[in-house]
BAFI-3210 file (N, C-alpha, C; in Angstrom, 3 decimals, decimal comma, padded with zeros to 6 digits):
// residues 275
n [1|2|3|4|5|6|7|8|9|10|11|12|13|14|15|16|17|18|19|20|21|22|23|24|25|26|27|28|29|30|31|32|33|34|35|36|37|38|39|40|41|42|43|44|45|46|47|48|49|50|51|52|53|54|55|56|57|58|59|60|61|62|63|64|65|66|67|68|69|70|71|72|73|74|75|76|77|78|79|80|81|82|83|84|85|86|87|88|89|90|91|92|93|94|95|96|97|98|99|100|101|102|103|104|105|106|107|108|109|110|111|112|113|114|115|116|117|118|119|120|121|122|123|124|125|126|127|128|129|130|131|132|133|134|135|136|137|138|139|140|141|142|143|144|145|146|147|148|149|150|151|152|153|154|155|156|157|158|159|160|161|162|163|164|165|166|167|168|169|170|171|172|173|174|175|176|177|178|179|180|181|182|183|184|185|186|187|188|189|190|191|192|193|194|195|196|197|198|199|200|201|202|203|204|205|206|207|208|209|210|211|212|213|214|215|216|217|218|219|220|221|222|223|224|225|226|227|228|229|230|231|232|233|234|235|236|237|238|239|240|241|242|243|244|245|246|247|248|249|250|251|252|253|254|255|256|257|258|259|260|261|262|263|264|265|266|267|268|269|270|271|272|273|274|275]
n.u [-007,622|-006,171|-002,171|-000,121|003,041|005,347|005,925|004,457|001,973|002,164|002,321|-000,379|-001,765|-000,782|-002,815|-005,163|-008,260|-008,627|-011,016|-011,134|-009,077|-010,224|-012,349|-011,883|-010,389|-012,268|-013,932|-012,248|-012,160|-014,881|-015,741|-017,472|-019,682|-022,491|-023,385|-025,230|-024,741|-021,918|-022,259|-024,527|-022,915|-020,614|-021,315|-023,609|-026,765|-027,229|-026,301|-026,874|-028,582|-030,516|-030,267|-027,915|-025,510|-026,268|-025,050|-022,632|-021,132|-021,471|-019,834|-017,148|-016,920|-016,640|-014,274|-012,273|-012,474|-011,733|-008,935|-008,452|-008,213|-010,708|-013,640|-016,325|-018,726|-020,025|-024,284|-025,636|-024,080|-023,976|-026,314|-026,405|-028,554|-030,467|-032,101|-031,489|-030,813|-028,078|-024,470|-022,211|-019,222|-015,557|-012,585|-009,738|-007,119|-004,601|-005,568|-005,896|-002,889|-002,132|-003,412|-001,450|000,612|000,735|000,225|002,844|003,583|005,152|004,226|002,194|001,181|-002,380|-004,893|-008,039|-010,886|-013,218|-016,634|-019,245|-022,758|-023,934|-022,209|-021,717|-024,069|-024,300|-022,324|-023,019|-024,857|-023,654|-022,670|-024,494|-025,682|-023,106|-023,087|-025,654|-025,159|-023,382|-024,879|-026,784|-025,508|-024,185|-026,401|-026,991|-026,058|-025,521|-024,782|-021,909|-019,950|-017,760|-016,067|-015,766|-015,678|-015,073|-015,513|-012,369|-010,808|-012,442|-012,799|-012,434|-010,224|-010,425|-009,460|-010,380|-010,861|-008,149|-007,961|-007,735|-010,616|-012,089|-014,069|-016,623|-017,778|-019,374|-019,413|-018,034|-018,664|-018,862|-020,054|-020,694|-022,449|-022,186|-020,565|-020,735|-020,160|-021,449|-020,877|-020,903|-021,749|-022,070|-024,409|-025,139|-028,055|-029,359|-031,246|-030,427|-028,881|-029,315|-031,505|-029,668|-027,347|-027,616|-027,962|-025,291|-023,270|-024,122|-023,477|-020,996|-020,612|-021,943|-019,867|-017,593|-018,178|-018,113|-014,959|-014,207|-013,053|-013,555|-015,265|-013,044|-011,368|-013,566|-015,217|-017,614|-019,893|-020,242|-022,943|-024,901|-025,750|-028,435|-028,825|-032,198|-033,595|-036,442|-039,385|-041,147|-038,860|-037,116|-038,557|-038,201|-035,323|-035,314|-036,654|-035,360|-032,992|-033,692|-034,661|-032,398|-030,973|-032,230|-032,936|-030,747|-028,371|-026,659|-028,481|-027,354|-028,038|-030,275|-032,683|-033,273|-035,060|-033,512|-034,494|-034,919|-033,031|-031,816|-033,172|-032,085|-029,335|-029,683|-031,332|-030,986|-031,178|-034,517|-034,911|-036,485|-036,756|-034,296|-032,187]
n.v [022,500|021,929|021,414|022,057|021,589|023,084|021,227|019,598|020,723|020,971|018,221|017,279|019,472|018,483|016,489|017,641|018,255|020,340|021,437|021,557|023,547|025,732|025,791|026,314|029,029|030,566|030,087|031,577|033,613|034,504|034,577|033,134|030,501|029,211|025,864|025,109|027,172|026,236|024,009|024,806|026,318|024,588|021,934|021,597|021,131|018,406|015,825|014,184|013,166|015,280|014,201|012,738|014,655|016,362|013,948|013,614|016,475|016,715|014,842|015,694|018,002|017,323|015,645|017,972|019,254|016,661|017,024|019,374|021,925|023,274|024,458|024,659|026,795|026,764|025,736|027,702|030,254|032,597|033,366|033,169|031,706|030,067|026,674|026,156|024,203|023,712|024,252|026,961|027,514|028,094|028,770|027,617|028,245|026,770|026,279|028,691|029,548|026,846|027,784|030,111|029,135|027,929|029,580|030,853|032,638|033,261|031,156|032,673|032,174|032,395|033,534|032,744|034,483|034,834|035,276|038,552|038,196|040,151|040,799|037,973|037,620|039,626|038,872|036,424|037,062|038,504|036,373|034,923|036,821|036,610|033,907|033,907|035,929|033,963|032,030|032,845|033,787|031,448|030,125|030,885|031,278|033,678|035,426|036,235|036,192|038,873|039,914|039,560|040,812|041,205|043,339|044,041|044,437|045,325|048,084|051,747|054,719|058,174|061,465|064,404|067,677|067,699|065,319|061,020|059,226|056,629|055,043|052,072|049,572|046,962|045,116|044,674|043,889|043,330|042,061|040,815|041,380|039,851|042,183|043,906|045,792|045,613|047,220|047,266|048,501|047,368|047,250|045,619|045,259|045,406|046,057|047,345|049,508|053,190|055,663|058,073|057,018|055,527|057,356|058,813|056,880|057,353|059,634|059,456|057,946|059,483|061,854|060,177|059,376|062,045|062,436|061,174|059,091|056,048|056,642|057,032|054,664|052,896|054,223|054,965|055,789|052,940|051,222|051,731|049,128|048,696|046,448|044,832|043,190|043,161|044,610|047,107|047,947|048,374|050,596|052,663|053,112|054,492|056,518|058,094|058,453|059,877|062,258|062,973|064,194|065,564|065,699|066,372|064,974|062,378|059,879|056,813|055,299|052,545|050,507|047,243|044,221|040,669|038,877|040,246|040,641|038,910|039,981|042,716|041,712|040,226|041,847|044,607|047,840|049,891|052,913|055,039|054,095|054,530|056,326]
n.w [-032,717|-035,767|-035,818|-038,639|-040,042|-042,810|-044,395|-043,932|-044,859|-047,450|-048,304|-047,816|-049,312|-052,378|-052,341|-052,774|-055,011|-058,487|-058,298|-055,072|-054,431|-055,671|-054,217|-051,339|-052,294|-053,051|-050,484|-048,730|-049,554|-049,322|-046,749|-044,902|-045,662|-045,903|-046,169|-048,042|-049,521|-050,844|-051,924|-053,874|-055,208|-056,001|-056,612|-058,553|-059,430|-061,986|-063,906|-062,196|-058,954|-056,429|-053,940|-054,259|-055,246|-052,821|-051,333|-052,238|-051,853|-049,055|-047,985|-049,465|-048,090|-045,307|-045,760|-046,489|-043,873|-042,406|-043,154|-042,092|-043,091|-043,637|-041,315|-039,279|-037,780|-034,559|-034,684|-033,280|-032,903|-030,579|-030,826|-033,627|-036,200|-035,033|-035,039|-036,621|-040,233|-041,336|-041,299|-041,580|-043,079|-042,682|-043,670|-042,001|-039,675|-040,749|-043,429|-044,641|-044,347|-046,353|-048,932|-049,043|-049,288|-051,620|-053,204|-053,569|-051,697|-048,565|-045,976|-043,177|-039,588|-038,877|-037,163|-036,792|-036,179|-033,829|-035,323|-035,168|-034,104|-035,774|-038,117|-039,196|-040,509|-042,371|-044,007|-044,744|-046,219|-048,207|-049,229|-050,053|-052,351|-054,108|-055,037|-056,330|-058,463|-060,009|-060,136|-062,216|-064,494|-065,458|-065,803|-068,480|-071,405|-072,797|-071,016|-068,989|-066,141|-065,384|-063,386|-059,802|-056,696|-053,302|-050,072|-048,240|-050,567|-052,843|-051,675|-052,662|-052,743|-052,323|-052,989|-050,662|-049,541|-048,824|-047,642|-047,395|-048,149|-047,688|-050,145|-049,415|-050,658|-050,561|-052,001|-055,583|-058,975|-062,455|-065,405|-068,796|-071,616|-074,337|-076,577|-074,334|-071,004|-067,826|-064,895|-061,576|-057,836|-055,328|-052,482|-049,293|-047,451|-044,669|-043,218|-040,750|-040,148|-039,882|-041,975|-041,612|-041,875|-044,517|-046,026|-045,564|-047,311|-049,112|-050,343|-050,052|-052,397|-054,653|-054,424|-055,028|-057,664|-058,496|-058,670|-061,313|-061,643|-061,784|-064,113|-066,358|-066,432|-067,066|-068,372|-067,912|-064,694|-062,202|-061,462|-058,465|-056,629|-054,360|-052,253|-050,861|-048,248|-047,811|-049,230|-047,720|-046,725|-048,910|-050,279|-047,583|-048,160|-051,105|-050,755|-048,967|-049,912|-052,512|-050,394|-049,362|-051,481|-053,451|-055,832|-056,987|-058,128|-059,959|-060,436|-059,494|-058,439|-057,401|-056,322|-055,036|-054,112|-053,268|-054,959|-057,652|-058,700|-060,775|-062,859|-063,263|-064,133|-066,520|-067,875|-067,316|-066,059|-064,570|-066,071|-065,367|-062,483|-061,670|-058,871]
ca.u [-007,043|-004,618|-001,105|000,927|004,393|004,972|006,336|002,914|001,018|002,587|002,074|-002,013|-001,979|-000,972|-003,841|-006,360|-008,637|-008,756|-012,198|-010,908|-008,384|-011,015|-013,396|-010,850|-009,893|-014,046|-014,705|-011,295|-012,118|-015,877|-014,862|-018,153|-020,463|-023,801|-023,548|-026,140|-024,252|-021,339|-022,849|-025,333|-021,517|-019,390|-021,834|-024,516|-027,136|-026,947|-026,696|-026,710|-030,465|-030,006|-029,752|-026,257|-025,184|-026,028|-024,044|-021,261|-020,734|-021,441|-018,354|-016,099|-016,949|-015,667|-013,311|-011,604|-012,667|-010,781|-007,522|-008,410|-008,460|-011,909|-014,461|-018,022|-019,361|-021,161|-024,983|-025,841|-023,253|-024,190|-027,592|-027,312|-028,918|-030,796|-032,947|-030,715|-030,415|-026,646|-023,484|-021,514|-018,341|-014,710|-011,301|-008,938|-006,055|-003,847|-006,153|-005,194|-001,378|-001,745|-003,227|-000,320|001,900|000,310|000,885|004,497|004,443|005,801|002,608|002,285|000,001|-003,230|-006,075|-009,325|-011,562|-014,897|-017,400|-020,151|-023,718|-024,679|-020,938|-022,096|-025,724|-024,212|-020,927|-023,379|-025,622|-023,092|-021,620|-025,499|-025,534|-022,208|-023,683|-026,794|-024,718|-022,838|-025,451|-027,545|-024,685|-024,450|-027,418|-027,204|-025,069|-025,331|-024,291|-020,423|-019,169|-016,108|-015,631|-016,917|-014,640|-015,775|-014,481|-012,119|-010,338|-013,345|-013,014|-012,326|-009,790|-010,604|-009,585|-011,445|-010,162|-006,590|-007,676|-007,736|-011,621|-012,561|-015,549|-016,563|-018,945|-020,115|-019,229|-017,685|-019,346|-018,945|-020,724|-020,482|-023,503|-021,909|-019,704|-021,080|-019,868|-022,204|-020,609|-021,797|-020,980|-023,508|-024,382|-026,275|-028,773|-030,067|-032,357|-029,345|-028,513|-030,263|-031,787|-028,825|-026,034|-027,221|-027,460|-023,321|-022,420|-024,895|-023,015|-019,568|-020,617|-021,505|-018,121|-016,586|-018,988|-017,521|-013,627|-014,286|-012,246|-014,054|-015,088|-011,574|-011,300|-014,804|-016,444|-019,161|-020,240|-020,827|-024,560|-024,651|-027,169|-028,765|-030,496|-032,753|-034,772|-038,232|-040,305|-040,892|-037,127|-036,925|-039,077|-037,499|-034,300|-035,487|-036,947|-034,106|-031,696|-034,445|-034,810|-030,897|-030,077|-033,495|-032,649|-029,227|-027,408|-026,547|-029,563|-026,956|-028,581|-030,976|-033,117|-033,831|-034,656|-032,576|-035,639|-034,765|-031,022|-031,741|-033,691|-030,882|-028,475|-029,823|-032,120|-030,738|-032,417|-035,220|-034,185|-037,208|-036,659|-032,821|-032,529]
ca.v [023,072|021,155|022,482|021,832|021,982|023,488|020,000|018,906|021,146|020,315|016,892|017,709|020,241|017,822|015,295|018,586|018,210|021,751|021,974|021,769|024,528|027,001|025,699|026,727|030,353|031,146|030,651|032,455|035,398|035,217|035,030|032,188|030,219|028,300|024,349|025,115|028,176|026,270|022,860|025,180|026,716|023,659|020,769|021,873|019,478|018,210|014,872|013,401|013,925|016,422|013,367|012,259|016,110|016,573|013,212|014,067|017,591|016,559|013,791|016,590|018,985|016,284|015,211|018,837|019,554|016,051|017,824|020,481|023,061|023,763|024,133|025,058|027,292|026,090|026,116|028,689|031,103|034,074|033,106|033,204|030,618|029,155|025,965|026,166|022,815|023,383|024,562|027,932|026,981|029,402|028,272|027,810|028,688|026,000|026,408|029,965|028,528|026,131|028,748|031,220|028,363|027,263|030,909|030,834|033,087|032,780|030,959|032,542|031,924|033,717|033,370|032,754|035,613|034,393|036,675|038,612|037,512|040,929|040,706|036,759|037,493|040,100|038,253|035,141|037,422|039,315|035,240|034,581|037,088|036,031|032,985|034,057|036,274|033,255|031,170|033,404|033,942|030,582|029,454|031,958|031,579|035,233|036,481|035,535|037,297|038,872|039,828|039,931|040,847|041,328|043,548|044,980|044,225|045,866|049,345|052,782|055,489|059,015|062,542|065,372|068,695|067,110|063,812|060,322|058,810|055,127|053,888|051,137|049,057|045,181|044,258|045,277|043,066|043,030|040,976|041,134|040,491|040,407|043,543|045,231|045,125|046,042|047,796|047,582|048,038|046,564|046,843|044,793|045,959|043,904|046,647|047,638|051,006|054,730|056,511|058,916|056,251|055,069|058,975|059,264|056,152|057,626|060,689|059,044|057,278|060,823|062,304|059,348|059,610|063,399|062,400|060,958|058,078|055,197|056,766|057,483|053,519|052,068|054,962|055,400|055,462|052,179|051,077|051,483|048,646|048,207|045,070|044,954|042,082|043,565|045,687|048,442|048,824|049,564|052,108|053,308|053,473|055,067|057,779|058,199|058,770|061,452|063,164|063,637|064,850|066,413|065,721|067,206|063,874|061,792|059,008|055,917|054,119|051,492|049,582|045,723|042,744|039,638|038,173|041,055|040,506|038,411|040,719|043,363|041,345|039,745|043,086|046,188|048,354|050,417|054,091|055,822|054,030|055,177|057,698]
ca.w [-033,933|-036,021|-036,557|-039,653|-040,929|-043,957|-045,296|-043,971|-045,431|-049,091|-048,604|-048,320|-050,909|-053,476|-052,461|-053,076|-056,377|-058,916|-057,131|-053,542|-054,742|-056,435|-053,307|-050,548|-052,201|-052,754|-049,176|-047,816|-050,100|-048,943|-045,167|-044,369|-046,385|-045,454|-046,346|-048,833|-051,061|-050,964|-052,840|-054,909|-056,483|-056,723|-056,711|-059,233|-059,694|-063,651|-064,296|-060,702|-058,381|-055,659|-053,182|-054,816|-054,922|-051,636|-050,443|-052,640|-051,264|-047,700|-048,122|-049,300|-046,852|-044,316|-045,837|-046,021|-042,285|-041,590|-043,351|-041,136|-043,510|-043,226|-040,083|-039,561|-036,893|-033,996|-035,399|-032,352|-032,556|-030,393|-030,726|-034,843|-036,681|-033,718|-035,282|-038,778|-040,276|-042,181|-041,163|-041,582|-043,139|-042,792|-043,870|-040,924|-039,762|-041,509|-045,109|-045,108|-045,024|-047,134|-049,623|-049,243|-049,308|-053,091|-054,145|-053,552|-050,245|-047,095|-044,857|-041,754|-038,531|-038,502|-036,127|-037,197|-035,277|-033,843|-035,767|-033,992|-035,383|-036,745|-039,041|-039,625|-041,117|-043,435|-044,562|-045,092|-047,127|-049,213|-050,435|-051,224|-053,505|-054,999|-055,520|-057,347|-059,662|-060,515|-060,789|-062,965|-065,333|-065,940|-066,261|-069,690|-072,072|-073,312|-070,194|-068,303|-064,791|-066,166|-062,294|-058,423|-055,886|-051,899|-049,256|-048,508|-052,192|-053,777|-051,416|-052,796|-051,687|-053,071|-051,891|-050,062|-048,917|-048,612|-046,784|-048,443|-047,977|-048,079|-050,248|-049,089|-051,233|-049,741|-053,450|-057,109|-059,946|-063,606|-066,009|-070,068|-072,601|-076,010|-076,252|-073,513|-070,136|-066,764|-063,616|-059,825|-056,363|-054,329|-051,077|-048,672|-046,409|-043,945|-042,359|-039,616|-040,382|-039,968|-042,637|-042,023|-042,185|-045,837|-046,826|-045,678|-047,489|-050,786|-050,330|-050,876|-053,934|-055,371|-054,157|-055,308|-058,851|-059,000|-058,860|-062,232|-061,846|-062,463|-065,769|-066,964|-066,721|-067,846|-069,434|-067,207|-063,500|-062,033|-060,988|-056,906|-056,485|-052,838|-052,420|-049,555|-047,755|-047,481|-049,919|-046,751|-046,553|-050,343|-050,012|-047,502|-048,592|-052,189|-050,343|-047,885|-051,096|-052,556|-049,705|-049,182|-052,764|-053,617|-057,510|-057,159|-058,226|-061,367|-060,478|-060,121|-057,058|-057,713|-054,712|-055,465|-053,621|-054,482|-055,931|-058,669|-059,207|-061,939|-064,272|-063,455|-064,787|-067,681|-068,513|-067,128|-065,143|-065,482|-065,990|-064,324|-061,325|-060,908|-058,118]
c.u [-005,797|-003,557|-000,456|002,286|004,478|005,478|005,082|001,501|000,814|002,306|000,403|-002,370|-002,090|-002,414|-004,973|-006,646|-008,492|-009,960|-012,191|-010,680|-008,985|-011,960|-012,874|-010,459|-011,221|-014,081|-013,749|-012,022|-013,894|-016,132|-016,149|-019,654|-021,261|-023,089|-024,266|-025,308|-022,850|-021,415|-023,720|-023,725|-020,734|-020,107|-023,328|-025,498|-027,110|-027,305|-026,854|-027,901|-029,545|-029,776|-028,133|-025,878|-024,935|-024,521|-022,710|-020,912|-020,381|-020,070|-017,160|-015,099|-016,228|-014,170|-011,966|-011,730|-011,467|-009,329|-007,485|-007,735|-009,997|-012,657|-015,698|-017,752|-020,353|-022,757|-026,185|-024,809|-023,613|-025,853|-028,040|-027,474|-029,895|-032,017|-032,060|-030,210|-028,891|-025,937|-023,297|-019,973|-016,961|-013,637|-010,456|-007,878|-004,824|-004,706|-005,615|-003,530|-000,810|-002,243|-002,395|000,931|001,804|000,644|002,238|004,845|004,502|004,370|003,366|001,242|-001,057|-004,580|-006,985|-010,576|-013,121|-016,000|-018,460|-021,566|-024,246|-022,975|-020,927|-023,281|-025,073|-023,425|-021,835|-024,472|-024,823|-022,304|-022,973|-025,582|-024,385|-022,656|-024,751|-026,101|-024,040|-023,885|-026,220|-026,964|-024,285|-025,131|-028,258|-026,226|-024,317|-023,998|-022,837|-020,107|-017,574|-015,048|-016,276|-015,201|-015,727|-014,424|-013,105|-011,214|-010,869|-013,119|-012,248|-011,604|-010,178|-010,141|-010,495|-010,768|-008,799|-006,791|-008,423|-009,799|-011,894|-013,675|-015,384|-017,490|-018,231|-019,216|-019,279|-017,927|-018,916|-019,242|-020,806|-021,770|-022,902|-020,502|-020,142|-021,035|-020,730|-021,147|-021,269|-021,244|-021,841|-023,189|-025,336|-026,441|-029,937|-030,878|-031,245|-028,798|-029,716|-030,266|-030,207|-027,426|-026,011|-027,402|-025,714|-023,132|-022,881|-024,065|-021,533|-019,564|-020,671|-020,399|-017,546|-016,956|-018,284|-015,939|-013,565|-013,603|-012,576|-014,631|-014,192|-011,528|-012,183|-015,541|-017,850|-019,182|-020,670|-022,052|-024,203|-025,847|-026,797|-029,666|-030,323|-033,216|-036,031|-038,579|-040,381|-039,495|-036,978|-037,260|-038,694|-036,157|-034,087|-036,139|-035,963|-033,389|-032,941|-034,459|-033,659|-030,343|-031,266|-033,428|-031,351|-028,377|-027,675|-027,337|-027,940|-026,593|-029,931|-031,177|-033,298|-034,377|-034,262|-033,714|-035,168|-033,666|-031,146|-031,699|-032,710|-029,825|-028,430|-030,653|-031,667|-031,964|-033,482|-035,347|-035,275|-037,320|-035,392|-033,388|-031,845]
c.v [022,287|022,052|022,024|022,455|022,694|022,473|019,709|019,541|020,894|019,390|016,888|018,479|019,591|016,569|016,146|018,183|019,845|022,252|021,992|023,107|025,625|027,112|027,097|028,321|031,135|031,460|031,723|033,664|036,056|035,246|033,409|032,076|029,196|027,263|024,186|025,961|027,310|024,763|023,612|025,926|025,898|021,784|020,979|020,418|019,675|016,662|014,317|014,351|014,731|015,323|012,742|013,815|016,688|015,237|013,484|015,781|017,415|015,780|014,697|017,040|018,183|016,151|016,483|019,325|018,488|016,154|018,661|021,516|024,331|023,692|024,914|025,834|026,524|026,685|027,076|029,626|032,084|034,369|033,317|032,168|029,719|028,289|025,875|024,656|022,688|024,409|026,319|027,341|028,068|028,313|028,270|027,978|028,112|025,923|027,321|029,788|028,189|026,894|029,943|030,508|027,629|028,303|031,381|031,771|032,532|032,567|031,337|031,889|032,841|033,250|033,786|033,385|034,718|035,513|037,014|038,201|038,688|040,762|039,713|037,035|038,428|039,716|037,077|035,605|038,138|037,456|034,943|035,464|036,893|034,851|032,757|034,849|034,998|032,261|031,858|033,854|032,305|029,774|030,308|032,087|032,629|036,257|036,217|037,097|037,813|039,479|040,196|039,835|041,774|042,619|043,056|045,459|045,327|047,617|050,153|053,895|057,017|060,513|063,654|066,209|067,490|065,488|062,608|059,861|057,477|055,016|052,663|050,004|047,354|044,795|044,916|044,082|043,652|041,972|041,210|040,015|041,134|041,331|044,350|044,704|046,155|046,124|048,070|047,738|048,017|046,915|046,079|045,232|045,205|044,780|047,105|049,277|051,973|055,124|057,472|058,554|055,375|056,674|059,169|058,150|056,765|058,721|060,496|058,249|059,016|061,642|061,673|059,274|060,943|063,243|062,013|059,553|057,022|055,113|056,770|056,156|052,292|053,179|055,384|054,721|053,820|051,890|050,896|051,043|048,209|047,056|044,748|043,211|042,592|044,717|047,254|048,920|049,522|050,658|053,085|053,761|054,478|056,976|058,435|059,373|060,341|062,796|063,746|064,663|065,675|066,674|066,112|065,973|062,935|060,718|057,533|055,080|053,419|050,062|048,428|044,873|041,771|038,670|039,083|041,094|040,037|039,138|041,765|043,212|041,035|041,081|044,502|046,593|049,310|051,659|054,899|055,107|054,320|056,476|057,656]
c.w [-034,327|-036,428|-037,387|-039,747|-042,240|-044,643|-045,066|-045,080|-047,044|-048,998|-048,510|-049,473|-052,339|-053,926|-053,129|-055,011|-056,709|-057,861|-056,040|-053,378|-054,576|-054,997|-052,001|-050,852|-052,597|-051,107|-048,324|-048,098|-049,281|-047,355|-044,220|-045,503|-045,664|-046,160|-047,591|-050,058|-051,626|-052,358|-053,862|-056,049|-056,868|-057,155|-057,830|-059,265|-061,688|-063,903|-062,825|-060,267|-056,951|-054,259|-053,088|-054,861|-053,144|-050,301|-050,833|-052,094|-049,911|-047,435|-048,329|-048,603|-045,771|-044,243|-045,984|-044,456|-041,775|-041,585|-042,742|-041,852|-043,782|-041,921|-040,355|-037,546|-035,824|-034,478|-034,494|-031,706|-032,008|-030,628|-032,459|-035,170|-036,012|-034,780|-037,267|-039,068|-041,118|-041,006|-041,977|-041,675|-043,386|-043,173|-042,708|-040,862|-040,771|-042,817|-045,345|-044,837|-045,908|-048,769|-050,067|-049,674|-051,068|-054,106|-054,216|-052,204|-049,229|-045,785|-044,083|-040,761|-038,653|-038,217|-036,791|-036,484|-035,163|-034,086|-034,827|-035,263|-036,157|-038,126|-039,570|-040,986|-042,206|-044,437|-045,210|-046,535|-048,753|-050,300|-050,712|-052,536|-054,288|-055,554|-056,470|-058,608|-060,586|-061,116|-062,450|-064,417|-066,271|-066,251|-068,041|-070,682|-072,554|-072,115|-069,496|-067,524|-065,436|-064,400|-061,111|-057,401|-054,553|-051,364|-048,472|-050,133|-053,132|-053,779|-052,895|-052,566|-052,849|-052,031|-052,129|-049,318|-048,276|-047,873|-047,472|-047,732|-048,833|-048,343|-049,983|-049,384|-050,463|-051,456|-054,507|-058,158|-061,384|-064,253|-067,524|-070,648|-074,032|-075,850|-075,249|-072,061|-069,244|-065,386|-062,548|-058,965|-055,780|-052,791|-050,354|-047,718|-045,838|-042,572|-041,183|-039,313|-040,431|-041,003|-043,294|-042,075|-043,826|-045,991|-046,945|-046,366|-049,238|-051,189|-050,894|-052,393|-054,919|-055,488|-054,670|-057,319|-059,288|-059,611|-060,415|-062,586|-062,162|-064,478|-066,355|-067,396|-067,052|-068,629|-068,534|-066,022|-063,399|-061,291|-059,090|-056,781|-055,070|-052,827|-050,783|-049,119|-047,980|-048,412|-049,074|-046,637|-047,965|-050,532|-049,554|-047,845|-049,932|-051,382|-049,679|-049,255|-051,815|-052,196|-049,147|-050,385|-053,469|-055,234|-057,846|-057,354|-059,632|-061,584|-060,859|-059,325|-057,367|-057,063|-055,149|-054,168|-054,096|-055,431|-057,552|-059,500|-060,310|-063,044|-064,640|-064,215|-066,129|-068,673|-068,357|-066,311|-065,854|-064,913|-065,106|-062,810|-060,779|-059,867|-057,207]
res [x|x|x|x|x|x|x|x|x|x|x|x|x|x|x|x|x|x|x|x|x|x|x|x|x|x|x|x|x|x|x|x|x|x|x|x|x|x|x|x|x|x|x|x|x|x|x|x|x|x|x|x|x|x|x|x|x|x|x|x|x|x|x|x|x|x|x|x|x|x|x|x|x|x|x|x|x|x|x|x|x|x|x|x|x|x|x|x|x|x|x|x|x|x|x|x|x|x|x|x|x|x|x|x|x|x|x|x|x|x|x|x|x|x|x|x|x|x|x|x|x|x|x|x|x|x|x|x|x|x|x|x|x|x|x|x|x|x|x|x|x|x|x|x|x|x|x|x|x|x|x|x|x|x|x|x|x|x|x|x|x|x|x|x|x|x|x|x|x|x|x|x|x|x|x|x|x|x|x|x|x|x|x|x|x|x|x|x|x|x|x|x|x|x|x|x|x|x|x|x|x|x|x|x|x|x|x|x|x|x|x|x|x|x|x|x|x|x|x|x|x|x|x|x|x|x|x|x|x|x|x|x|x|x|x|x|x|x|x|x|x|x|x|x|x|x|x|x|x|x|x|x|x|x|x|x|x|x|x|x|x|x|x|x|x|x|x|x|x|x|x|x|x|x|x]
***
């Protein structure tokens, strides 16, 4: 691990391009990005073939690792990834520094935690879908992210018989077509949880749907979209939510797989399947 000064760290900062910058406070905020999401958001292909894209990203990536503000995961952490041909990339201790130190506060030290692989696979899944909203927004003129923000930024505090209660949505989205702006808080579900651990989290969105508060400041509930992996999980999960609220709820959960995200975004959903 390299250590910097904070004269050192200024004297790298200034070498950084805008796109190092924007690169560097994406991956802090999204905590670890594949090799792949991180070139499909800052390296688009366009005029250059995906061979030149890929060498120009890969050169970057280096070349911030050799500032030692970036690092990659070994590509058998804990047994995730085993046979994965890219990297897992986090900001390190001296990036997150030299980012506090660009915003005018006081860098401190702060240890870069080795994740476990079930907290990996979901963290890696919650920046793919950041990535597809982004892409999918721009690949549309109509449509522009007006905002995405991750845990814990995104949470919730609401009260309940006198005590405060944390929602805790994976992800808060907004997206604007025209005059009209779309509200989410997403979660990702990577098959890990009981039946009766998405019912308590469905349960706080309704509690949290009752306080009224989100309406007060958009006008209307935001969409609590679950996006699954597998068709059988949707299912289950749509039934799950059914069979907890038995119609007794404002319908404003809505199952996907990310294959679906798109049409969501660009189409809206479709009202007889809320539930």
């Amino acid at each position: 691990m390299i250590r910097y000064t904070t004269l050192q760290l200024g004297q790298i900062e200034i070498r950084l391009t805008a796109r190092d910058r924007h690169m560097l406070k994406t991956l802090r905020l999204l905590r670890f990005m594949t090799t792949k999401q991180i070139r499909r958001l800052y390296y688009p292909e366009g005029e250059k073939s995906e061979k030149a894209v890929k060498s120009a990203s890969k050169r970057n990536l280096k070349r911030l690792q050799k500032y030692g503000l970036i690092d990659h995961l070994p590509k058998r952490l804990g047994g995730f990834g085993a046979g994965m041909k890219e990297y897992i990339w986090y900001v390190t201790e001296a990036g997150i520094r030299l980012l506090e130190l660009s915003n005018g506060t006081n860098p401190k030290r702060k240890r870069v935690l080795e994740p476990s692989p079930t907290f990996l696979r979901h963290t890696v899944a919650v920046a793919e879908t950041f990535v597809q909203i982004i892409e999918i927004c721009n690949a549309d003129p109509a449509v522009r992210v007006r905002t995405i923000d991750v845990e814990p930024s995104c949470w919730r505090g609401y009260q309940k018989n006198g005590k405060t209660i944390s929602l805790r949505p994976d992800m808060y989205a907004e997206t604007a077509t025209g005059e009209y702006n779309d509200h989410m808080f997403i979660e990702m579900d990577l098959a890990t949880e009981a039946p009766q651990t998405i019912a308590d989290k469905c349960r706080r969105y309704y509690e949290y749907y009752q306080t009224g508060k989100e309406q007060q400041v958009n006008g209307a509930f935001p969409l609590v979209l679950w996006i699954v992996q597998r068709e059988e999980r949707k299912d289950c999960i749509i039934q799950t939510i059914k069979d907890y609220f038995k119609g007794r709820y404002p319908h404003i959960f809505y199952v996907i797989t990310p294959e679906e995200l798109e049409h969501v975004i660009l189409d809206g959903v479709e009202k007889e399947k809320l539930c």
